[in-house]
C-alpha positions, 0 to 999 in steps of 0.5 A, spaced: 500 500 500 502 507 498 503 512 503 508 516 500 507 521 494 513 516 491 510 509 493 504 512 491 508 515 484 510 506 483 503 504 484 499 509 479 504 508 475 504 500 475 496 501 475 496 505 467 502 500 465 499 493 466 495 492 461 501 494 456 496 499 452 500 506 455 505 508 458 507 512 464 508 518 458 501 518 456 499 521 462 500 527 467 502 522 472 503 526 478 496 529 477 493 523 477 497 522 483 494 528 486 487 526 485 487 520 487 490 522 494 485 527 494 479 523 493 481 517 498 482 522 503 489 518 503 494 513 502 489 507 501 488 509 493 485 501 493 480 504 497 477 508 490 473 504 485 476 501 479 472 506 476 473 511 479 480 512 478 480 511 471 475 516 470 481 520 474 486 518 469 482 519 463 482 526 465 489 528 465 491 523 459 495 527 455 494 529 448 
């Protein structure tokens, strides 16, 4: 589990690459980062919907 920006960094970066369709280079990662930190209120981003963060992706992936 998360709990520090670095971990948190490795995980979201882990969560975008697992499926081999994009890359951490494809995303504004830290912004991910910070949303996702934001809207679990925390480190715990396991406790966010599967849904939930890729909505949070999708909107800072880069053009």
């Amino acid at each position: 589990m998360p709990d520090t920006w670095e971990m948190a960094t490795a995980y979201v970066i882990e969560m975008l690459e697992a499926k081999g369709t994009a890359t951490r280079d494809d995303f504004d990662v830290p912004a991910i980062v910070a949303e996702s930190h934001a809207v679990a209120n925390g480190w715990n981003f396991r406790a966010i919907e599967g849904g939930t963060f890729w909505k949070i992706a999708a909107r800072f992936l880069e053009q």
